[in-house]
C-alpha positions in Angstrom: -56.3 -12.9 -56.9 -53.8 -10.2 -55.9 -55.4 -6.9 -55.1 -53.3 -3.7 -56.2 -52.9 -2.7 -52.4 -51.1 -6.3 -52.0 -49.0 -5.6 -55.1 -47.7 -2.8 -53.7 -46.6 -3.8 -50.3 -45.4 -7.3 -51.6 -42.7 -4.4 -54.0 -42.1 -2.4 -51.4 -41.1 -5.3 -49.2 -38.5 -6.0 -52.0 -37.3 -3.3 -53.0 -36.6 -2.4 -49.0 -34.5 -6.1 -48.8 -32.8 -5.5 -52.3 -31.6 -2.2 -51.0 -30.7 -3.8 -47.5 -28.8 -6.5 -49.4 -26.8 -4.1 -51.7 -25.5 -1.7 -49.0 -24.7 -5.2 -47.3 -22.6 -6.1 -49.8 -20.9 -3.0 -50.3 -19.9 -3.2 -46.5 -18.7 -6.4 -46.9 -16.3 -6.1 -50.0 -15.0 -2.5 -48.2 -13.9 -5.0 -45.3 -13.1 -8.1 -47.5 -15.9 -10.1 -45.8 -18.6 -12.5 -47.6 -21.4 -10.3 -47.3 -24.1 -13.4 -46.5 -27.0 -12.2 -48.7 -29.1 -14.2 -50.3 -28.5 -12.6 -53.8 -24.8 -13.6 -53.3 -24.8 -16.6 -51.3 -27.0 -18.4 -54.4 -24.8 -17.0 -56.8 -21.9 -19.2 -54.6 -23.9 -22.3 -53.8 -22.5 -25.4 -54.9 -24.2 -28.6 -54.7 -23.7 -30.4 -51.3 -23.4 -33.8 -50.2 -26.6 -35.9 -49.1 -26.7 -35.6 -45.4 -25.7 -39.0 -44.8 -22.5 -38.7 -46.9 -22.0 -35.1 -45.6 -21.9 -36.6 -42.0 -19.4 -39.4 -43.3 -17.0 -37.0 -44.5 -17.2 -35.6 -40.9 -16.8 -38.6 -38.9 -13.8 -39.5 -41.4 -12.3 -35.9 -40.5 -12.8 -36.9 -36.4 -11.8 -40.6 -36.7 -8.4 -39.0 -38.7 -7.8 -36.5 -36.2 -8.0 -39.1 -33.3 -6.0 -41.3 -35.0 -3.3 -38.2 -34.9 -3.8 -38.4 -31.1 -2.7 -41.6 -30.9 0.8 -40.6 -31.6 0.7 -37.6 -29.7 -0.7 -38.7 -26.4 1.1 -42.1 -26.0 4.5 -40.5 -25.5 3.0 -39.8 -22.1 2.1 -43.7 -21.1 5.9 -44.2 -22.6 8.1 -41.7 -20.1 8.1 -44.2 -17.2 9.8 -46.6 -19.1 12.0 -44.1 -21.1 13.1 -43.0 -17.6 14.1 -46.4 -16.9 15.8 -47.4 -20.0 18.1 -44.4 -20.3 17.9 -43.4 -16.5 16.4 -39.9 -16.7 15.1 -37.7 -14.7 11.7 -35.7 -14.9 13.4 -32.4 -15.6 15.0 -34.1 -18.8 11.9 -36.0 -19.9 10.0 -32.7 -19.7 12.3 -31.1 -22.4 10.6 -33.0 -25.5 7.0 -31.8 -24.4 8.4 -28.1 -24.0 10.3 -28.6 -27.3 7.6 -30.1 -29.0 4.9 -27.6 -28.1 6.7 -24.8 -28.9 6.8 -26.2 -32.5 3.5 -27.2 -32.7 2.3 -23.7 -31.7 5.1 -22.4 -34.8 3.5 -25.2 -37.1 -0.5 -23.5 -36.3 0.9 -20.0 -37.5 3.1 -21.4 -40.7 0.4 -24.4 -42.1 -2.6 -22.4 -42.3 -1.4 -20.7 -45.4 -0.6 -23.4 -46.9 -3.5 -25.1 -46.1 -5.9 -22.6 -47.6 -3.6 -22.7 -51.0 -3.0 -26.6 -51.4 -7.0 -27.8 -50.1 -7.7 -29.3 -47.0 -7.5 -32.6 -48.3 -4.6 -32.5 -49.8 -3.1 -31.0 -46.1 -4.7 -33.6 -43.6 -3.6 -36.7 -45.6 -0.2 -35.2 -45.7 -0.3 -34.4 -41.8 -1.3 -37.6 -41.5 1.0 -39.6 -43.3 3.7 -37.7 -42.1 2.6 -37.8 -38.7 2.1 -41.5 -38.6 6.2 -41.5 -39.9 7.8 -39.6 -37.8 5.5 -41.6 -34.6 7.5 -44.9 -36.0 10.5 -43.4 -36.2 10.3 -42.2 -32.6 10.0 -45.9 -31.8 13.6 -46.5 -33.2 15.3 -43.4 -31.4 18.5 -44.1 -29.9 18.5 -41.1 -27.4 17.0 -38.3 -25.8 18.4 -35.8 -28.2 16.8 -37.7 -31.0 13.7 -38.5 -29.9 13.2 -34.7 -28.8 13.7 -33.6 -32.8 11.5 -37.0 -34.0 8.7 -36.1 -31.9 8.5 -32.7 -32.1 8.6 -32.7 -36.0 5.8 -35.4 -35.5 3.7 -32.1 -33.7 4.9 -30.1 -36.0 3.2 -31.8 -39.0 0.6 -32.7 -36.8 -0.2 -29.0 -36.2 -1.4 -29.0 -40.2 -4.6 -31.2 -39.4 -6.8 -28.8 -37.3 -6.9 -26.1 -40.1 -7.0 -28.8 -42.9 -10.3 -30.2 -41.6 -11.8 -27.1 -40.8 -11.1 -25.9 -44.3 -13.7 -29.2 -46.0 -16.6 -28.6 -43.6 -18.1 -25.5 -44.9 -18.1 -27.3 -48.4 -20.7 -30.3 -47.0 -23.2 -28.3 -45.1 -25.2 -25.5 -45.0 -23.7 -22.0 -43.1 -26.3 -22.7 -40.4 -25.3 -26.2 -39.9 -21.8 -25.0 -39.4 -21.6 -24.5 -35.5 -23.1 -27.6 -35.1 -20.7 -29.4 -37.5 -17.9 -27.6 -35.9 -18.8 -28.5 -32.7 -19.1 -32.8 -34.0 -15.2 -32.1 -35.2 -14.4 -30.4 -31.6 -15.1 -33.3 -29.9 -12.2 -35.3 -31.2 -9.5 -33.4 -29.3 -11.9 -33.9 -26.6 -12.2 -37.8 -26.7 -8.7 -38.2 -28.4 -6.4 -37.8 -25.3 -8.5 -39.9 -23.8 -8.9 -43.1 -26.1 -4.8 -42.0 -26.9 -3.7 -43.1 -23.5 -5.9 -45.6 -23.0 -4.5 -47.6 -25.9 -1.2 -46.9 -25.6 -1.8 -48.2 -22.0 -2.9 -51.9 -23.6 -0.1 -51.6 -25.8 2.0 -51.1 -23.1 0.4 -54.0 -20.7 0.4 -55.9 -23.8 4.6 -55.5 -24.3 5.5 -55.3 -20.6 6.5 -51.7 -20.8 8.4 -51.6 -24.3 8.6 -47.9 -25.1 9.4 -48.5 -28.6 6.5 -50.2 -28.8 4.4 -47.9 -27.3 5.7 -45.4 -29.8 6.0 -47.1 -33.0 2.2 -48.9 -33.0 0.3 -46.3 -33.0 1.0 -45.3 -36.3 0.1 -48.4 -38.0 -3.4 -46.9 -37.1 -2.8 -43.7 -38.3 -1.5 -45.2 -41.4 -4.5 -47.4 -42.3 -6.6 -44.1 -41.5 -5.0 -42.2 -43.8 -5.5 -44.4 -46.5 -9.0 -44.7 -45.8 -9.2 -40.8 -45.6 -7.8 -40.5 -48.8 -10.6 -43.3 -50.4 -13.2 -41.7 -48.2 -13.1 -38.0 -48.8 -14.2 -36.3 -51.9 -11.3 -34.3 -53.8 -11.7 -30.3 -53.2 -13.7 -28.6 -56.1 -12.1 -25.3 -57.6 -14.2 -22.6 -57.1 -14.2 -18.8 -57.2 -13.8 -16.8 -54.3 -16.6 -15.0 -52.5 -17.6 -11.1 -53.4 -15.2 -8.9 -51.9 -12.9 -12.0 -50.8 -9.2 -12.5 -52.1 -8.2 -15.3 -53.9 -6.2 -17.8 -51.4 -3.7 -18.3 -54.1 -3.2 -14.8 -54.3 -2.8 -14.5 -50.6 0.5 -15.2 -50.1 1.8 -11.6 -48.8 2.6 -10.5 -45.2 0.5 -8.0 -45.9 -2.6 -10.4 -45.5 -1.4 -10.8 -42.1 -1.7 -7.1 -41.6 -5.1 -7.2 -43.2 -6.3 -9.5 -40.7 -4.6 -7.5 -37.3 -7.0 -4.6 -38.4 -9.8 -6.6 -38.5 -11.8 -6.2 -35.4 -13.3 -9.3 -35.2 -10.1 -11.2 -35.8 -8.5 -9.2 -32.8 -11.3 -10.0 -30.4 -11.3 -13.8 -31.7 -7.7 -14.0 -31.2 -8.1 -12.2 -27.5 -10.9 -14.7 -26.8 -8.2 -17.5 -28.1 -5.5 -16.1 -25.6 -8.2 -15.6 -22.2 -10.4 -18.8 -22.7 -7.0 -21.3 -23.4 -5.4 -19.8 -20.4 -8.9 -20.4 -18.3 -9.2 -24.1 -19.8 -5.3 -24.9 -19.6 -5.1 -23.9 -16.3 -8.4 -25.7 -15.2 -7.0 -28.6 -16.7 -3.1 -28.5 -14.8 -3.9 -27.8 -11.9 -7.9 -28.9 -11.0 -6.7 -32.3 -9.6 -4.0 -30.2 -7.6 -6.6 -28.3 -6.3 -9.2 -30.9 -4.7 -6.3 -32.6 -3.0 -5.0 -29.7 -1.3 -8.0 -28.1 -0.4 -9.5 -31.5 0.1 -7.2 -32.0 2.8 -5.6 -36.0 4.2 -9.5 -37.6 3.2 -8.9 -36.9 -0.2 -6.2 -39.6 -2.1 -5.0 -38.1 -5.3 -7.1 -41.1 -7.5 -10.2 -39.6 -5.4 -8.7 -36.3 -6.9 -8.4 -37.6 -10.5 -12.0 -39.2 -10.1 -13.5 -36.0 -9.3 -11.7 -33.7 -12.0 -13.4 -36.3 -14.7 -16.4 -34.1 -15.1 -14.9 -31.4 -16.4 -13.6 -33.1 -19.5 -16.6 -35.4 -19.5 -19.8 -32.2 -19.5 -17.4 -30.1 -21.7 -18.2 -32.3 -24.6 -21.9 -31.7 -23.7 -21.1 -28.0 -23.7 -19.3 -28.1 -27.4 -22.1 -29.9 -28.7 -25.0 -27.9 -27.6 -23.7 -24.6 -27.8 -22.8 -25.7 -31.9 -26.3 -26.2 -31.9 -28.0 -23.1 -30.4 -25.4 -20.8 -32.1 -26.4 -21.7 -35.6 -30.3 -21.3 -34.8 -29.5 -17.5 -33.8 -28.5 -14.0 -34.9 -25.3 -12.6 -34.3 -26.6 -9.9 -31.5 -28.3 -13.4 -29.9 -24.6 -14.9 -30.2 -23.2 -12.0 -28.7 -25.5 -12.1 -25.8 -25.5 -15.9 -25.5 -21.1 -15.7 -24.8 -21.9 -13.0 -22.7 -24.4 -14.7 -20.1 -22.5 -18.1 -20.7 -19.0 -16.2 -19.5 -20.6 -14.5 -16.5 -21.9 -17.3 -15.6 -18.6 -19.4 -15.3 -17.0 -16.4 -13.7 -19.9 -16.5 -10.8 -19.0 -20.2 -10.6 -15.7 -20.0 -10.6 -15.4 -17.3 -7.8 -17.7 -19.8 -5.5 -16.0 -22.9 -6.2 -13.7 -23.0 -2.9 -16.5 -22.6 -0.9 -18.2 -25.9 -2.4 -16.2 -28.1 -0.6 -18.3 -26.9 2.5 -21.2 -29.2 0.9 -19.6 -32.4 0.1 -17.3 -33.7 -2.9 -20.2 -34.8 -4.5 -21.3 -31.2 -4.9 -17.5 -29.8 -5.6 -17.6 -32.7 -8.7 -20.9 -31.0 -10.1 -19.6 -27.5 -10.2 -16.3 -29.4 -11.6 -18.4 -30.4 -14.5 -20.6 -27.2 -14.8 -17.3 -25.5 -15.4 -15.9 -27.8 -18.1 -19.8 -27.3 -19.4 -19.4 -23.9 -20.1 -15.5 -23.5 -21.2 -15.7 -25.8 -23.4 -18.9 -24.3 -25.4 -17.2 -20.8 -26.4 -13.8 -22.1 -26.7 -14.7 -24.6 -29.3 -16.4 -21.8 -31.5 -12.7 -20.2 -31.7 -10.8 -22.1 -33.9 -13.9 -23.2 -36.1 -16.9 -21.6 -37.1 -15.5 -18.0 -35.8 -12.6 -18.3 -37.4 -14.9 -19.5 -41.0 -16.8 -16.1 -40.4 -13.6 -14.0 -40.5 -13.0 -14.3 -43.8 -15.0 -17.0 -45.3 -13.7 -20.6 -46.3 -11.3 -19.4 -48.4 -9.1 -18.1 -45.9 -10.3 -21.0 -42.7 -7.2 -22.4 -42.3 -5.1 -19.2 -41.9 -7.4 -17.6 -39.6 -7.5 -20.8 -37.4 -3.9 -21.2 -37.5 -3.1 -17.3 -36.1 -5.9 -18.0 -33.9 -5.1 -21.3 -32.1 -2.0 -20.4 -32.1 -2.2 -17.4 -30.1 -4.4 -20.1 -27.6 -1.2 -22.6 -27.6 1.1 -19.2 -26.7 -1.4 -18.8 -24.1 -1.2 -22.6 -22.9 2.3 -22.3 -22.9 2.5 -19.5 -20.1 -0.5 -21.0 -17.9 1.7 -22.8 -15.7 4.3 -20.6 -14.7 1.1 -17.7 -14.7 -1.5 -19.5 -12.3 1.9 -21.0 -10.2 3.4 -17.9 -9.6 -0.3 -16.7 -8.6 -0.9 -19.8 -6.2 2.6 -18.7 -4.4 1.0 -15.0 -3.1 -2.8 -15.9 -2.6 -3.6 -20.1 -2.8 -6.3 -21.6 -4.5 -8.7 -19.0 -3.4 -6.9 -16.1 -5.0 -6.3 -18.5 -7.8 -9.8 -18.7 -8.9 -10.7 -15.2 -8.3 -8.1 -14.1 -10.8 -9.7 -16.7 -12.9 -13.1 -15.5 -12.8 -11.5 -12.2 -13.6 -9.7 -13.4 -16.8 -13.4 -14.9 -17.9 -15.0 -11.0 -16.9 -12.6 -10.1 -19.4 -13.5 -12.3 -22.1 -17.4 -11.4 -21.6 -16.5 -8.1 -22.0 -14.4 -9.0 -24.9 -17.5 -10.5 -26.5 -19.4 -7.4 -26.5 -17.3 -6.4 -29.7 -17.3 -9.5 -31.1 -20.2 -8.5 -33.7 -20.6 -5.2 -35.6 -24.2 -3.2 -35.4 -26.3 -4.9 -38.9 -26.7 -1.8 -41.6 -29.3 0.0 -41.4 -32.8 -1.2 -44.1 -33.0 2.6 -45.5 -30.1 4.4 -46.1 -30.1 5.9 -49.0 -26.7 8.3 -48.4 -24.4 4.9 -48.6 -26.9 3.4 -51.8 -26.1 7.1 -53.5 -22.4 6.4 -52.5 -22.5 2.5 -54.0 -24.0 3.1 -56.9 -21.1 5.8 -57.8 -18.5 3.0 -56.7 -20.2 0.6 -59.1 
């Protein structure tokens, strides 16, 4: 039996949340945001998949995006023998991986409209199909010149799939499932350039060397993926928007784009997109480099290679279990999570020259502590922070702008950290390093807005006159 005293607190405690959840709301459709309360989200809820056919979809959506690696990455195994077939030289190699990441950066910013308008189902079996053409056709090139356009209009429909997978998670799980989710789907860029080379390498073992080959096969695979993508994945559901939130189809205005550059949190996503891809780009170009120079005559450049394996290796750890911690918190426990993470890798970076005082051993561990705690925050960038933007409905655009802005970044990380390694070395090189990461902690400090306050009954006075 309820006593009267009980009746009364158990109102009070609702009307305080009802209160808390309409001033919520109000926020959010004054910024064009889902608001996330509970009155709203049920009014949204769909049903979702069984967990075991939820998790299919997802392996589907990583198995598809691998495959897409597979004719990306093999063009690399292939240059030795293009060199020797048409007797180039590296300089003239190197122009169809300039070209063709130039327009795969173009193809993140102009697909993620489209994306959000046609489905995400619709977009990745069309990225794929056409990816898996264009990789054949490279196969029958009969120069340089077209090769460079095949391949890079193979990254440029290839740049479609990121924001096309991104777009079906958030309709298969459950908003605090989504990091984790997110995470799962980050690990097939990961893993792709790795199993990409390494099967292009038995194709090429296989052939003797034949480039076309080594070109053309991979899409077979791609092809049969496809297919089995489009048997596999369930077609999109129509559904209205979120409260506040645009309709996609609707969205189709540069003024969108302006929308979204006076959005905080896009900025400081966008900013974290442009610091963390130079850090991890960087790491990536020149970490091998590093351990044989500083390593000194001792150190052969496999021993080198050997040793930079961790970094790729305890960065998948990183994206996994960072998806999995930032869904269990709150977003001032997010915020403060990045932070400590970030300062953290800056400490580490500043130190690592020194480590080579205590062995290889010991240099290979901080290797892999650092790939362990880039690869966390950066994989929360183009997924589940770029779903909490501006909802679903708008995922793919958001992740387009903002992995785009990380492939600009990419892009300059060469001729950036190069241009530093002239003036300082390796030592200077890292301390800049650790300086760009400062700057993304400090960056993540703005990443969440202060929650609205439980009473405040000025801004309920003021919604109630704009409803």
């Amino acid at each position: 039996m309820v006593s009267p005293g009980d009746e009364i607190v158990t109102n009070n405690f609702f009307n305080v949340r009802l209160r808390r959840d309409v001033v919520r709301c109000a926020r959010a459709q004054a910024n064009h945001a889902p608001c996330g309360t509970r009155a709203c989200m049920q009014s949204q809820e769909k049903p979702l998949p069984s967990t075991s056919r939820a998790y299919l979809y997802l392996g589907t959506l990583i198995a598809g995006y691998i495959g897409i690696y597979l004719c990306r990455k093999n063009l690399a195994v292939a240059v030795p023998a293009l060199q020797k077939a048409w007797s180039l030289s590296k300089e003239q190699v190197g122009i169809v991986g300039s070209v063709s990441t130039v327009t795969y950066a173009a193809g993140k910013f102009l697909f993620g409209p489209i994306t959000d308008r046609v489905g995400g189902r619709t977009a990745l079996i069309g990225s794929m199909g056409l990816v898996a053409l264009f990789g054949a056709l490279g196969g029958l090139a009969p120069s340089l010149t077209v090769l460079t356009v095949v391949y890079s209009v193979n990254r440029l429909c290839g740049a479609a799939s990121w924001g096309a997978m991104l777009k079906q998670v958030p309709e298969w799980f459950k908003p605090e499932k989504l990091p984790f989710t997110c995470g799962l789907l980050s690990l097939s860029y990961v893993f792709g350039g790795a199993v990409a080379v390494s099967f292009a390498g038995v194709i090429a073992r296989l052939t003797h060397d034949s480039w076309p080959t080594v070109l053309a096969c991979p899409s077979i695979v791609l092809a049969v993926l496809a297919i089995a993508a489009s048997s596999i994945l369930p077609r999109q559901t129509k559904a209205a928007p979120a409260p506040g939130m645009p309709n996609p189809k609707d969205g189709f205005r540069f003024s969108r784009y302006l929308e979204l550059m006076t959005e905080r949190k896009f900025l400081v996503v966008a900013a974290l997109s442009f610091t963390l891809t130079l850090l991890r780009e960087t790491f990536n170009f020149w970490t091998v480099d590093f351990i044989r120079t500083e390593g000194g005559a001792q150190v052969s450049s496999s021993v080198a290679a050997f040793m930079s394996t961790p970094f790729d290796l305890c960065g998948a750890v990183g994206i996994v279990l960072m998806g999995w911690i930032f869904g269990r918190l709150q977003p001032a426990a997010r915020q403060r999570l990045l932070v400590v993470v970030l300062v953290l890798l800056a400490a580490l970076l500043a130190v690592l020259p020194t480590l080579f005082h205590f062995g290889l051993w010991v240099l290979a561990t901080g290797v892999g502590l650092i790939g362990f705690l880039v690869y966390g925050p950066y994989s929360l960038l183009a997924g589940v922070l770029s779903v909490e933007v501006r909802g679903k409905e708008f995922a793919a655009t958001v992740s387009g702008l903002v992995d785009g802005t990380g492939y600009i970044a990419g892009f300059l990380s060469g001729m950036f950290f190069g241009r530093v390694l002239m003036i300082g070395g390796y030592r200077l090189g890292f301390h800049v390093m650790a300086g760009l990461t400062i700057l993304s902690a400090l960056l993540c400090c703005f990443l969440y807005g202060k929650p609205p306050p439980v009473n405040a009954e000025p801004e309920l006075r003021e919604t109630a006159e704009t409803l």
